[in-house]
Structure formats: C-alpha cells, structure tokens
DRENGURO-914514 format. One record per residue (C-alpha): residue number from 1; residue in one letter; x, y, z. Coordinates in steps of 0.5 Angstrom, whole numbers, plus 500, padded with zeros to 3 digits. Layout:
{pos:NUM; code:A; xx:X; yy:Y; zz:Z} $
...
END
This chain:
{pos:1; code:X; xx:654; yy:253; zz:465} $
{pos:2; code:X; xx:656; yy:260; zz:464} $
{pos:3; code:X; xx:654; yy:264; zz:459} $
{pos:4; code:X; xx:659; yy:269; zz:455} $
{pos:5; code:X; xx:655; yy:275; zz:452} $
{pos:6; code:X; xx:659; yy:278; zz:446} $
{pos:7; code:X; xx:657; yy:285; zz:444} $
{pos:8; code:X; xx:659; yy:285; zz:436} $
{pos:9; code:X; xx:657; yy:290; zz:432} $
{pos:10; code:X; xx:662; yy:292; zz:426} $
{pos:11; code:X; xx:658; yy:300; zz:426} $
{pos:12; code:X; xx:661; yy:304; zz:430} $
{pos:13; code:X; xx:656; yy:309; zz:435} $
{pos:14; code:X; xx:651; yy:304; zz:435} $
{pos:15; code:X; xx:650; yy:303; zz:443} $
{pos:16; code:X; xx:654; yy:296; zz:444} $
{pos:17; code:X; xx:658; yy:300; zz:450} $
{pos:18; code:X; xx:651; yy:302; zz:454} $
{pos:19; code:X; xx:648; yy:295; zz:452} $
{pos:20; code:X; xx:654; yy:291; zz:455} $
{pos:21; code:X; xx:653; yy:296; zz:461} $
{pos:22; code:X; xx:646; yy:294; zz:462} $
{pos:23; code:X; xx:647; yy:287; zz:461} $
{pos:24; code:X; xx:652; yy:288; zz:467} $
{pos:25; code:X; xx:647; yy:291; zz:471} $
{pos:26; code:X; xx:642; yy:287; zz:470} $
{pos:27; code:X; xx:647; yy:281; zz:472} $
{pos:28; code:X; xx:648; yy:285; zz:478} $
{pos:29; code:X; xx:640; yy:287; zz:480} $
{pos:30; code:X; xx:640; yy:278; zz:480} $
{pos:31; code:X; xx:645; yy:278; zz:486} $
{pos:32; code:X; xx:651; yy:276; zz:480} $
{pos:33; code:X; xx:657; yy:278; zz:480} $
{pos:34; code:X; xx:659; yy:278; zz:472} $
{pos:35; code:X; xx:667; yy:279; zz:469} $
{pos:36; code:X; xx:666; yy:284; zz:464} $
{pos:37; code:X; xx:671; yy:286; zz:459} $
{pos:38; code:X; xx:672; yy:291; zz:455} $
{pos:39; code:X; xx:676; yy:290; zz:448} $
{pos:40; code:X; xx:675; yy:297; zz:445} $
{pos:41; code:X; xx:682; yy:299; zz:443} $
{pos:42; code:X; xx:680; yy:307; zz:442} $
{pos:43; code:X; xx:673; yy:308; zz:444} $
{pos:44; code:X; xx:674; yy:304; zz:452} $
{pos:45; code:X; xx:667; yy:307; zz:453} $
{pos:46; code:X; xx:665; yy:300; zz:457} $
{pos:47; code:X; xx:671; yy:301; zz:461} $
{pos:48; code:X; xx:668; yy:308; zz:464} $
{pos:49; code:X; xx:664; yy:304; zz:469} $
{pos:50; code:X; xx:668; yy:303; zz:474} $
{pos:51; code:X; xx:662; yy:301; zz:478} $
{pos:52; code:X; xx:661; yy:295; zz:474} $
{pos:53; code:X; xx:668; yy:292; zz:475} $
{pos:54; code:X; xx:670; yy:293; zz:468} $
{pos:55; code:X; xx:677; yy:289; zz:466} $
{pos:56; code:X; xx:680; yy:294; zz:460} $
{pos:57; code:X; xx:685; yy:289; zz:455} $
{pos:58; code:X; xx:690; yy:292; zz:452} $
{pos:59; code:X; xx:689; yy:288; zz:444} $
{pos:60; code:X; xx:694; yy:294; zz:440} $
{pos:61; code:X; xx:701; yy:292; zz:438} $
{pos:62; code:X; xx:704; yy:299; zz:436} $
{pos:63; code:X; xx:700; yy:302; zz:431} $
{pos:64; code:X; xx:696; yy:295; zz:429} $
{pos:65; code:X; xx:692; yy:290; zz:432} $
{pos:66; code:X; xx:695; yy:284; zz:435} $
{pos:67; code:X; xx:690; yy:277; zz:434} $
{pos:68; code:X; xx:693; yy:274; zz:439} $
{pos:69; code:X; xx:692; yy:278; zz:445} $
{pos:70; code:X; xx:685; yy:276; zz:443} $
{pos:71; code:X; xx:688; yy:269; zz:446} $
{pos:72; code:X; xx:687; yy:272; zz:453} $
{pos:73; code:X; xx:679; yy:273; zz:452} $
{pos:74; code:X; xx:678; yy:266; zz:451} $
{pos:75; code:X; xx:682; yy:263; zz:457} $
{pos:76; code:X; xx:679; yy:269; zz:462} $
{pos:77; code:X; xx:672; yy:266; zz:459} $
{pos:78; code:X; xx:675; yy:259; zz:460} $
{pos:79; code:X; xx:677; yy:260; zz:467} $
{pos:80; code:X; xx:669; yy:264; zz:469} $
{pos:81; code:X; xx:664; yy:260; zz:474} $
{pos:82; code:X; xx:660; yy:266; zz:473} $
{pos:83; code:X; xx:657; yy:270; zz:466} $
{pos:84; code:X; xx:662; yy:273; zz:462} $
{pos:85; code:X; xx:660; yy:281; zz:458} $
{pos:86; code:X; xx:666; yy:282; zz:453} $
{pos:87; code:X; xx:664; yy:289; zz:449} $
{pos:88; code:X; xx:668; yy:290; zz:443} $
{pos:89; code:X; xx:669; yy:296; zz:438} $
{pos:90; code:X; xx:668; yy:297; zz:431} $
{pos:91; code:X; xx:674; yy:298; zz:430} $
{pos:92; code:X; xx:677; yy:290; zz:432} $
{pos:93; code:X; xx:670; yy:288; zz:429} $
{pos:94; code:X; xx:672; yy:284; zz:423} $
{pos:95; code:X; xx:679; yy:282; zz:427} $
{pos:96; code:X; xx:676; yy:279; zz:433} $
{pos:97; code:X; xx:670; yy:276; zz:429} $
{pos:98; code:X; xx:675; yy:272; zz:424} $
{pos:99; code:X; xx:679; yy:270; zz:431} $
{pos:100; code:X; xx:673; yy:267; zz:433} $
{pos:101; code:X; xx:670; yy:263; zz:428} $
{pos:102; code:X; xx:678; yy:261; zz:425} $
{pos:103; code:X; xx:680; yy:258; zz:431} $
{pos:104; code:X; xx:673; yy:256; zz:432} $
{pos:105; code:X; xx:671; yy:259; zz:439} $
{pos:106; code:X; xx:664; yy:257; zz:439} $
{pos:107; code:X; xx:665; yy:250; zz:440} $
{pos:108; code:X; xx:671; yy:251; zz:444} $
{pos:109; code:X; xx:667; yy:255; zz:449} $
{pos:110; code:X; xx:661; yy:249; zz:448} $
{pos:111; code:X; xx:666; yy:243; zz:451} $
{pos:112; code:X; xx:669; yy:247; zz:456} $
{pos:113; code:X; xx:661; yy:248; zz:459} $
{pos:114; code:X; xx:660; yy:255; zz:456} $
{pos:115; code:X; xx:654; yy:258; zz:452} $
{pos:116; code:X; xx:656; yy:264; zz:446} $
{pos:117; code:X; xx:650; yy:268; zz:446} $
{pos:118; code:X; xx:653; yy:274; zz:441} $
{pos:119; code:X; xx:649; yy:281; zz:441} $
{pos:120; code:X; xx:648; yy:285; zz:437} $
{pos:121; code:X; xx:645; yy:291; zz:434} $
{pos:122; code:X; xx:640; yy:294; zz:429} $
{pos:123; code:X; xx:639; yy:302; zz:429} $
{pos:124; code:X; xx:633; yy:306; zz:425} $
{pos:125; code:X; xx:636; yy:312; zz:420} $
{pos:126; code:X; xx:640; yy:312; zz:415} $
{pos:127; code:X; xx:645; yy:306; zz:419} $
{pos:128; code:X; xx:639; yy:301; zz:418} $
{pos:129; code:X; xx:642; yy:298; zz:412} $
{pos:130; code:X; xx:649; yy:297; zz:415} $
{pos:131; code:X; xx:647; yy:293; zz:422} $
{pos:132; code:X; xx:641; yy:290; zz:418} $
{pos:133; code:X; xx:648; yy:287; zz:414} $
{pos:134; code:X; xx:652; yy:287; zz:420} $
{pos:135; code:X; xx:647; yy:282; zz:423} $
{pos:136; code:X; xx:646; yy:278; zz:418} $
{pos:137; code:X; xx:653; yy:277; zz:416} $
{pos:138; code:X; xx:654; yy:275; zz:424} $
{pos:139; code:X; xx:649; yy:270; zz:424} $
{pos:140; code:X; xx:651; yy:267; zz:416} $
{pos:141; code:X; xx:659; yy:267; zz:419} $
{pos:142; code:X; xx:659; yy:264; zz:428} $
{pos:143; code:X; xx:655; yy:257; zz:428} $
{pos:144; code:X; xx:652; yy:253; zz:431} $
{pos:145; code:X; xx:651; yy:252; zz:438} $
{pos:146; code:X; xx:651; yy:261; zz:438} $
{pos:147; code:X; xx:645; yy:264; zz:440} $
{pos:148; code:X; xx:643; yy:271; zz:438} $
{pos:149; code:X; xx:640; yy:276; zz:442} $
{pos:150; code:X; xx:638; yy:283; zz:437} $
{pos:151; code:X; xx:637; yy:289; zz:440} $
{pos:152; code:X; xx:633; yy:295; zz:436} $
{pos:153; code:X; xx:636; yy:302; zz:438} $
{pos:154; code:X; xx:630; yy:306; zz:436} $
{pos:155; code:X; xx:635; yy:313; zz:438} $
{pos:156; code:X; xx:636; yy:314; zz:430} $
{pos:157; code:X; xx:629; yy:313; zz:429} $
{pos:158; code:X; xx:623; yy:309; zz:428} $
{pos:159; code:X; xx:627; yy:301; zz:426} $
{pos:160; code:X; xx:623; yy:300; zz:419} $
{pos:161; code:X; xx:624; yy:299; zz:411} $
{pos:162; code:X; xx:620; yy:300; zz:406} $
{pos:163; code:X; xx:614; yy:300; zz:412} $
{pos:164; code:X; xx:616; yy:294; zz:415} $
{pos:165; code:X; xx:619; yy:292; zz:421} $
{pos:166; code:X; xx:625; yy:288; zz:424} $
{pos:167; code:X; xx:621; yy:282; zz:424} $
{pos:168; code:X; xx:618; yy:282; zz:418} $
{pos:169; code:X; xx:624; yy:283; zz:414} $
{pos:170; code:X; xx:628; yy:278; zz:410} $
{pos:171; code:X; xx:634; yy:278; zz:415} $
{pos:172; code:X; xx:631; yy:277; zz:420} $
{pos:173; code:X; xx:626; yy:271; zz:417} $
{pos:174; code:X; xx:632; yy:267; zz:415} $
{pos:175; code:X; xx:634; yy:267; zz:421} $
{pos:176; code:X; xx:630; yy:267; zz:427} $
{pos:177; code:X; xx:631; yy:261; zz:428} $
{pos:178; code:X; xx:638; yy:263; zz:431} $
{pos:179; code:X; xx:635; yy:269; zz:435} $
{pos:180; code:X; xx:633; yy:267; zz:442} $
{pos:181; code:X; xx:631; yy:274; zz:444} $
{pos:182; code:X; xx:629; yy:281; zz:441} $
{pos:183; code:X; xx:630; yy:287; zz:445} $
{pos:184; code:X; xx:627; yy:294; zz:444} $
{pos:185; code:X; xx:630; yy:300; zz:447} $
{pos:186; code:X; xx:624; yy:304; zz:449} $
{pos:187; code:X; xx:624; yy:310; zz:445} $
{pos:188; code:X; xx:626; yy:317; zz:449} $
{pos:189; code:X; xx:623; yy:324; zz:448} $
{pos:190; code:X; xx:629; yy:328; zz:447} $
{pos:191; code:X; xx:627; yy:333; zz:452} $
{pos:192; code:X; xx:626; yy:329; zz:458} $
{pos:193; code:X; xx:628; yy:321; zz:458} $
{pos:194; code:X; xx:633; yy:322; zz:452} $
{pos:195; code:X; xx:635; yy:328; zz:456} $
{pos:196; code:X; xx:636; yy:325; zz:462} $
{pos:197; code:X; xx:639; yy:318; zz:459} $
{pos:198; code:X; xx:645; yy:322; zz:455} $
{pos:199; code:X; xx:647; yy:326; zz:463} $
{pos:200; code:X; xx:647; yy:319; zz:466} $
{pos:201; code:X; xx:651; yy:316; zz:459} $
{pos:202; code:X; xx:656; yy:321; zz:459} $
{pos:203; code:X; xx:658; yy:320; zz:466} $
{pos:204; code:X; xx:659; yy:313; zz:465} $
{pos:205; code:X; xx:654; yy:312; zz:471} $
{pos:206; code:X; xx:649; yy:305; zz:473} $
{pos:207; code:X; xx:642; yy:306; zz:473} $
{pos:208; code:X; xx:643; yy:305; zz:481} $
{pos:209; code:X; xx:649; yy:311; zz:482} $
{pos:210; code:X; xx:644; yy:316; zz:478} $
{pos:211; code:X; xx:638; yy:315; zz:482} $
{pos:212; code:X; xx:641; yy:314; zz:488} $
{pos:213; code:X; xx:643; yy:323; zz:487} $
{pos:214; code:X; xx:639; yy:326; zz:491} $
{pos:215; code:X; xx:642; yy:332; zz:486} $
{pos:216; code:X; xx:638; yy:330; zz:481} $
{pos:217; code:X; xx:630; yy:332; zz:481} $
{pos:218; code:X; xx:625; yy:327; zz:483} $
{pos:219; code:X; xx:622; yy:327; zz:476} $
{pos:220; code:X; xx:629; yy:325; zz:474} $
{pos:221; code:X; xx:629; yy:320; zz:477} $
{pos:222; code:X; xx:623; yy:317; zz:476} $
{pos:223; code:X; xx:624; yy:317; zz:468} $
{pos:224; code:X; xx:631; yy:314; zz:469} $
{pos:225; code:X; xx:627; yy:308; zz:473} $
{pos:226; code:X; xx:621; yy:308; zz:468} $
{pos:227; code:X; xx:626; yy:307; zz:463} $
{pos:228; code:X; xx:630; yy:302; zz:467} $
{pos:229; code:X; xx:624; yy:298; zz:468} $
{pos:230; code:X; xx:622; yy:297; zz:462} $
{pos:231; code:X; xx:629; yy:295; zz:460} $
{pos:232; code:X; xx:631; yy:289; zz:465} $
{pos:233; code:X; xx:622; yy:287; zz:464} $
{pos:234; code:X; xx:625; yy:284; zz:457} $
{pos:235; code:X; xx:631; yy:282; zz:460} $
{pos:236; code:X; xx:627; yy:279; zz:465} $
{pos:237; code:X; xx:623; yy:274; zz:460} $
{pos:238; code:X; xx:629; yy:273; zz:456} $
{pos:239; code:X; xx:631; yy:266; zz:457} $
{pos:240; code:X; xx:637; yy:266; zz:453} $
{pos:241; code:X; xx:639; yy:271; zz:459} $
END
C-alpha cells in the first residue's frame, strides 16, 4: 500500500516546505524513492530541492486558482507504487482542502490501495492559536480512514498555552485518536544549530548535500548530523511513516 503524505497547513511560514523535504529524505535514507510534489502557486520552496526529484504543478489559471488542476494530484497519486509527498501553500490551502473532502478524496485514495496521512503543523509564538485552529479544523473536516501526523515547531518558541503543552490541550484531547505521530522539531540555538540549519534551508540543500561540503567546518557538520538524527529517530518509531 502506498501512503500519500499531504503537508497541510493553512498558516503560511510555518515549516511545511522543510518537513516535506524531510519526509523526502527520510524515504530516501530507507533506499525509497518517493514522487514529490510541489503545489505552492507563489512560494515553490519544496520544488527548490532539486536533489529530491520535486515535481512542481502549475494550479493558477490567470490570476486565479483553477480547482480542477488539483485533478492531476490525485491521478499522479493514483498511478504512485511508491509513497507520495504533496506540499501545499497557504495561499491554495482552503481551495485544495474543499477539493478534497467535496470530492471525497480520502476515500477514493482508500479504494484504489492508498493510505491519506495528512501533516500538519503547530508553532510556538504568537501563531500558536492560529495552527492550534489550523489543526483542528483539518481533523473535524478529512474523515475517516486519514491519519494525522503533528509537527510542533518550536522555531517561534516554546509550543504551550496558559502553561500547557500540545498534548494537554483541549484540540489535541479530542482528537488524539486521529494522530498516529508527534514529531518534535528539536529546538536550535540560533547562534550555532539555528544558524547552521537556516544556510542549509536557504540553499534548498538535503542534509546529505551539506555534509558532504568539506567547505563547511567539521563542527558544522557535526550539528547538521546531530540534528538530522534526532529528526529521522522519531520518524523512525513513527509507524504511520
């Protein structure tokens, strides 16, 4: 059965581009060779990592999205005998999700031998609120057989409220039945791993393509791998994955 990882996220700047590749890399470091798709009419960030194959879709008729070209998303994913990434912008969120649930795609996927297993984003900050939102209008909206797999981006800070973390708030208690993983994005030091982690993004480059720089000092390389590892461990005892 192939899986069909669908980033999804209806806050922009959030990290759904840098967890797409990571899935992607991940699949890779497994011998995979995932399809990955980028559907991010302005902001093709996913499609910059030209070591991971990305396959960019044109969705914009004009000055408007077209709803229809979301058609070719679920017949690339219907022909797929491997796993599927699909990043998604802010901006073709809300359109994207309606085409989904009106046509019914989770269940399509489910006939044809597929698994849905939708990720999505929780920030700390001042955009907490909004992805705590974000997620739970996702999971009160795709039905059943989707999966969740949540990812708590610390970048903004510390992912609480009223001193309460992810797992011990309302959104999530209602509905952890539906999230088959957590994933922390370990917390970076701005002035060495964040540092570091921002050059790598910023050149759209793969965990491997930066350690494999010998321009990059040894001490570099050794947080990018520390890093790296401590992603791919949780990924690694995420079933669902």
């Amino acid at each position: 059965m192939s899986k069909i990882h669908m980033v999804l996220q209806g806050k922009g700047g959030v990290g759904k581009s840098f967890i797409s590749s990571v899935i992607a890399q991940y699949k890779q470091s497994k011998g995979q060779k995932p399809l990955c798709i980028d559907t991010d009419p302005v902001n093709a960030t996913f499609w910059g990592y030209k070591a991971l194959n990305v396959r960019k879709l044109e969705i914009m008729e004009g000055d408007e999205i077209n709803p229809r070209a979301f058609d070719a998303v679920v017949e690339l994913a219907a022909a797929a005998t491997g796993d599927v990434i699909i990043d998604n912008g802010a901006s073709s969120f809300v359109p994207l999700s309606h085409y989904l649930i009106s046509n019914e795609v989770p269940a399509l996927l489910e006939e044809l031998g597929h698994e849905l297993v939708i990720h999505t984003v929780i920030t700390g900050g001042q955009a907490l609120e909004d992805t705590v939102s974000g997620f739970r209008a996702l999971v009160s909206q795709f039905p059943m057989p989707s999966t969740f797999v949540v990812w708590l981006n610390q970048y903004w800070g510390p992912i609480e409220h009223e001193g309460k973390g992810f797992e011990q708030l309302k959104a999530y208690k209602d509905h952890k039945d539906r999230v088959s993983a957590i994933v922390m994005i370990p917390q970076l030091k701005e002035e060495t791993y964040g540092r570091d982690i921002a050059e790598m993004l910023q050149a759209r480059q793969t965990f491997d393509e930066a350690l494999a720089m010998e321009s990059l000092t040894i001490m570099t390389r050794q947080r990018l791998k520390i890093f790296k590892g401590k992603l791919f461990e949780q990924l690694e005892a995420a079933a669902v994955l």
